[in-house]
C-alpha positions as CSV (number, residue, x, y, z in Angstrom):
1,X,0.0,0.0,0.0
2,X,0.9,3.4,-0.7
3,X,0.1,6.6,0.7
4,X,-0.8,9.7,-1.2
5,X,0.4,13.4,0.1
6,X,-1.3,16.4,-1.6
7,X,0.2,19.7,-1.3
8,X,-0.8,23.4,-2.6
9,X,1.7,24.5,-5.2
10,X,1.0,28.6,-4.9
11,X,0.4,30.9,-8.0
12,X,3.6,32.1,-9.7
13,X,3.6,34.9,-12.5
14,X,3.4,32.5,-15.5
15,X,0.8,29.3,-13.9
16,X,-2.0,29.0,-11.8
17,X,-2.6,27.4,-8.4
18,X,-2.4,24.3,-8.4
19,X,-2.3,20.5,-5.9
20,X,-0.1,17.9,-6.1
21,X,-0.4,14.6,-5.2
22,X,2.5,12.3,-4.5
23,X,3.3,8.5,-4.2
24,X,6.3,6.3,-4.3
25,X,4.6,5.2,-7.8
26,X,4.4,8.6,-9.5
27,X,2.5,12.1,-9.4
28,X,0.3,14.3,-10.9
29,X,-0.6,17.8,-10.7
30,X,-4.0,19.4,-11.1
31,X,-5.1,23.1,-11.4
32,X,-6.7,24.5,-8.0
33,X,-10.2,24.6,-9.0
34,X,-11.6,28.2,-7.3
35,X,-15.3,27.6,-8.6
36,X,-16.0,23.9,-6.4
37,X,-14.0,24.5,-3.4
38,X,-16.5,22.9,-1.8
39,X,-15.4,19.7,-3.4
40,X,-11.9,19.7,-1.3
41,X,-9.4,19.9,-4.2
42,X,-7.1,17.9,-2.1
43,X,-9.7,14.9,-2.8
44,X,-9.5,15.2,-6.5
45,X,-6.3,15.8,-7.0
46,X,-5.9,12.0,-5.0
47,X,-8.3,10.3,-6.8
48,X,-6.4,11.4,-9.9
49,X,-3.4,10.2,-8.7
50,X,-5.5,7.1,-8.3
51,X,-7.4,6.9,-11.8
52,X,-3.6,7.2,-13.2
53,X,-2.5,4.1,-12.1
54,X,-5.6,2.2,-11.6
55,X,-6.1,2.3,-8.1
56,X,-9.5,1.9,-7.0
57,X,-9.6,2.5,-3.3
58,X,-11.4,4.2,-0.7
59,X,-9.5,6.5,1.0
60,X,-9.9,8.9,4.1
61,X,-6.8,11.8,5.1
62,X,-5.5,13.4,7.3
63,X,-3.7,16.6,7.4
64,X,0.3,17.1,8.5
65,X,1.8,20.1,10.3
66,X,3.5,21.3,7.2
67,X,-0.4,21.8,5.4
68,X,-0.2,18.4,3.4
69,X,-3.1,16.2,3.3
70,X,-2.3,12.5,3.3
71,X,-4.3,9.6,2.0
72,X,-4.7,6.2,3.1
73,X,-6.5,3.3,1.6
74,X,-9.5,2.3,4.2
75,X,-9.3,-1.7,4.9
């Protein structure tokens, strides 16, 4: 099993916000999605991480002191 961190990736002068999600298999990157907050971009940027490799979990996450939000797979 792996675990998945998401992190915020700030605005710079030439690309827009965006999340991150990390595992030992790989990442990808999403754009920070402004318009449905409400649907915790940390989520979707995980369950892309997820549809990329075929993963088909269900997860729950936690939040680290440095702002991260991890994912674990739910037994």
């Amino acid at each position: 099993m792996q675990a998945i961190v998401t992190k915020y990736i700030p605005p710079t002068n030439h690309r827009p916000a965006r999340i991150k999600a990390t595992a030992m298999a790989g990442s990808v990157t999403i754009s920070y999605d402004y318009a449905n907050y409400h649907e915790w971009p940390f989520r979707k940027a995980a369950q892309a991480l997820c549809d990329k490799f075929g993963w088909d979990w269900e997860m729950t996450g936690g939040s680290l002191p440095d702002g991260s939000i991890v994912w674990v797979k739910l037994p």
